[in-house]
N, C-alpha and C positions, 0 to 999 in steps of 0.2 A: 535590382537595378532595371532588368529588362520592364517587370510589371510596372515599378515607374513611372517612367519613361512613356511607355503605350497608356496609360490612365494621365498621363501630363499633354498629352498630343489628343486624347479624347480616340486612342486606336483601340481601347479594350473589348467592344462589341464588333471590330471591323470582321469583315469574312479572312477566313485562314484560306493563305495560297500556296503551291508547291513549293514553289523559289522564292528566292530575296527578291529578285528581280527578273524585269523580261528579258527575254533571249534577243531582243532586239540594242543593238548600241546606245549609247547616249551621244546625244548630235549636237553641236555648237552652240550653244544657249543663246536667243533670242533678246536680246535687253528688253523689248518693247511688251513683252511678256514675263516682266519680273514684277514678284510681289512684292507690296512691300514689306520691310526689311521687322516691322513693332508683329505682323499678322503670323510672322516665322522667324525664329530664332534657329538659320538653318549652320552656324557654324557651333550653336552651344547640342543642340541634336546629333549632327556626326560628331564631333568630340565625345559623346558619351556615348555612339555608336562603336568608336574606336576604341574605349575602355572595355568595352564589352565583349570587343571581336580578338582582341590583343589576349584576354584572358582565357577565354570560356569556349569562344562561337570559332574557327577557325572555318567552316562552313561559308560564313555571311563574307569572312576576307576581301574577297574582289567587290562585291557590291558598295561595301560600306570606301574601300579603298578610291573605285573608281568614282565616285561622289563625293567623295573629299576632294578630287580634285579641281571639282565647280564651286568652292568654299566661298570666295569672291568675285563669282560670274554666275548665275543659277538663274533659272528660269523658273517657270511654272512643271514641266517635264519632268522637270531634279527634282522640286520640293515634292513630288508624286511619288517618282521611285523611292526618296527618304523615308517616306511615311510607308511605303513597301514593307521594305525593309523591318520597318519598327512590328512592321504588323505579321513580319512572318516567325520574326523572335519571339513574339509577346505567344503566339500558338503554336509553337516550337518550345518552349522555354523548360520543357523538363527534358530535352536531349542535354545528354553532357558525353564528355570526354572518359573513358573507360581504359583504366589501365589495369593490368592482374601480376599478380606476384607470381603464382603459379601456373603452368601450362595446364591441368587437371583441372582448375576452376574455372577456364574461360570456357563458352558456349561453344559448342560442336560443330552447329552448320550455321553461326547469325547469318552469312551472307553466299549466298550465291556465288563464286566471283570466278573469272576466268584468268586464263593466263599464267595463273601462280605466282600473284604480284599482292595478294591480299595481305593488310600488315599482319596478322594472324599466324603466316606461315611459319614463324618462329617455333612453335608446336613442333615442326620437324627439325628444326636445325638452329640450334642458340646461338650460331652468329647472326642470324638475322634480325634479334632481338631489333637490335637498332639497325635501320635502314633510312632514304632519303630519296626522295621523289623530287625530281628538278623538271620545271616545261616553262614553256614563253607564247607569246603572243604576238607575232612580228608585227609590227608597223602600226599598233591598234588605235593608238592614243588619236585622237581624231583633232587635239590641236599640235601638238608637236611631231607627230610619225614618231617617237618613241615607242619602243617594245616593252612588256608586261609582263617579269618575272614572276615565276612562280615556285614555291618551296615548300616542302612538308617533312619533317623528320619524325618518323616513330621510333618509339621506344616501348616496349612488351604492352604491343598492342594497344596502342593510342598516341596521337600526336604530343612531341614536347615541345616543336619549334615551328614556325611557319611563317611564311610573308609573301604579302601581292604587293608588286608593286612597279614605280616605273623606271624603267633602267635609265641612268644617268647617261649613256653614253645612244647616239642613233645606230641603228644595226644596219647594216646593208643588207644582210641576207637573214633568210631564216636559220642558219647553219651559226651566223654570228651570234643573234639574238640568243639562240639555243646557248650555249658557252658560255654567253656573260651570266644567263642563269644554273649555270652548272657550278659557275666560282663560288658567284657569291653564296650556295648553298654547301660549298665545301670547306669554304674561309669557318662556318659554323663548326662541320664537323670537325674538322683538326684539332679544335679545341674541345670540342665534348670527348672526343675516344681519348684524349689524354685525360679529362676530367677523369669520364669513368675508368680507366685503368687506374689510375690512384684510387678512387673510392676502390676496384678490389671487382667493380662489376659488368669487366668487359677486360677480352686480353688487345692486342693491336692489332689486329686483323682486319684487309681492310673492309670497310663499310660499302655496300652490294648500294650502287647511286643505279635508278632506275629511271630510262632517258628511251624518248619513242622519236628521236631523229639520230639516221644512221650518220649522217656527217659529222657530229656534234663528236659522236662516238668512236667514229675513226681518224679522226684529226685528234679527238682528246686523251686517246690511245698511245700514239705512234707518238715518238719523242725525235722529233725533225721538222722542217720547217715545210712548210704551205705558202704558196705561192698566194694564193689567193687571203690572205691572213696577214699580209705584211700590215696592214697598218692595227692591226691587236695582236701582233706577235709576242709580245710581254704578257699578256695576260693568257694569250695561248700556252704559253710555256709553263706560266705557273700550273695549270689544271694537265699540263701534261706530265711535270712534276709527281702529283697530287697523288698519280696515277700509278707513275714509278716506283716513288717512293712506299708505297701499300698504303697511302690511306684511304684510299677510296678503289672500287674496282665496277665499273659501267657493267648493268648488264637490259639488254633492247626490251623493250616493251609494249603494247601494241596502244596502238591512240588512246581507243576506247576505253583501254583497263590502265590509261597513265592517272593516276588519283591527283597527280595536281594540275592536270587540265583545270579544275574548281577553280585553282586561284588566277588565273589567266584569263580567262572571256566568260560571257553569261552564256548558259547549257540552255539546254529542252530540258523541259518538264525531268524526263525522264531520265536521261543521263545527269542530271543533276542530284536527283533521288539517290542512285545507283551508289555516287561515290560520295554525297555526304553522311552515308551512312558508313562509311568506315571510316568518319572523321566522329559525329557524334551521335550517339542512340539514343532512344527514350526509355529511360528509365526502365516505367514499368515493364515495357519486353523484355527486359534485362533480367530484373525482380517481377514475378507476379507479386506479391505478398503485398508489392506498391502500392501495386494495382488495385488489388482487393479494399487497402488501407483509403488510399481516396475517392472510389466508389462508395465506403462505407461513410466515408465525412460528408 
């Protein structure tokens, strides 16, 4: 689909870039600089972006998400980043998603990683198997002030769930914003730790949600009321519930090492690097014998 795609847009000889996109926003789209509509077929492009990112790419998420939402207002800017995009999948396209049955078969040191927040650590401790990464992006959306949920749930060492996206409701603060993407990524789990306790492959214990705002944490903590919460005090409660109840259990994490920062704003070069690699690898690092096999083709 990816190669496609990039050989249907004429992106197959483009230069390969670090990111989906730049670390710079996307700004108000300009009408007086829109293409026309027969030169760019820019809402059949992100729909088969979204097929792509929904399956495979969990990495592209935000990129492909935040350009969806200029489907019917898009400038010359967007149709640029679009094609980005297409052109960092198309030279990206043998990363995939890596899950292992056994703790003894997955790789030793693949990543660097600080903090002790890497989905890997399971290795030590089989309830972490399944973990859940929650972050937000206050006020980002540059036509509504909407906030940009972010979500990532692994499971033995690779993502099964994930979503960027933009919260239905305005957040007042960064503490709110934080919380409304704490639910919606918990509304998931409730349902999966019951799944996997009937399949036999997880007991109820709860699910370690990793959250790098201490407000978020201590209001979602403590089952009483907030002054400052009165007007999401229902939804306050459910995630304090959540919390109670064992199915989830907060623990802090530091900016830098929150792995779904990705799905919330565009990174630097580098930080972007860092944590799409523990979303998906390329292959042949993974396999030499790949390697060897498509040098030798």
């Amino acid at each position: 689909a990816i190669e496609r795609l990039a050989k249907k847009l004429g992106l197959h000889h483009s230069n390969p870039t670090k990111t989906p996109m730049s670390a710079t926003p996307l700004l108000i789209p300009n009408r007086s600089e829109r293409p026309p509509s027969e030169d760019f077929n820019y809402l059949s492009v992100i729909g088969s972006l979204l097929h792509i990112v929904n399956y495979t790419r969990p990495d592209c998420a935000y990129a492909v998400g935040s350009l969806a939402r200029f489907s019917s207002n898009y400038d010359n800017s967007h149709l640029k980043a679009v094609k980005r995009v297409v052109s960092y999948l198309y030279h990206t396209r043998d990363h995939a998603i890596t899950y292992y049955k056994e703790c003894d078969a997955m790789p030793n040191e693949p990543i660097a990683w600080e903090a002790g927040s890497h989905p890997l650590d399971w290795k030590r401790n089989s309830t972490e198997r399944l973990k859940i990464f929650t972050d937000s992006s206050f006020g980002d959306d540059v036509l509504t002030k909407r906030s940009t949920s972010g979500e990532i749930i692994f499971l033995n060492g690779g993502p099964i769930s994930w979503f960027s996206r933009l919260q239905k409701l305005v957040a007042l603060s960064t503490a709110e914003s934080e919380i409304y993407a704490a639910i919606d990524g918990v509304k998931i789990i409730a349902h999966l730790k019951i799944l996997l306790n009937e399949l036999g492959a997880r007991d109820m214990t709860p699910v370690t949600t990793y959250q790098d705002n201490q407000a978020c944490i201590q209001m979602g903590s403590q089952l009483r009321n907030h002054k400052n919460a009165r007007h999401y005090v229902t939804r306050l409660s459910y995630l304090q519930q959540q919390v109670v109840n064992g199915t989830i259990k907060f623990k802090e994490i530091g900016t830098k090492d929150q792995i779904s920062d990705i799905m919330t704003k565009p990174l630097p070069d580098e930080a972007f690097v860092k944590l799409s690699r523990t979303l998906v690898q390329k292959l042949s690092d993974l396999y030499p014998d790949l390697r060897r096999t498509n040098e030798t083709t």
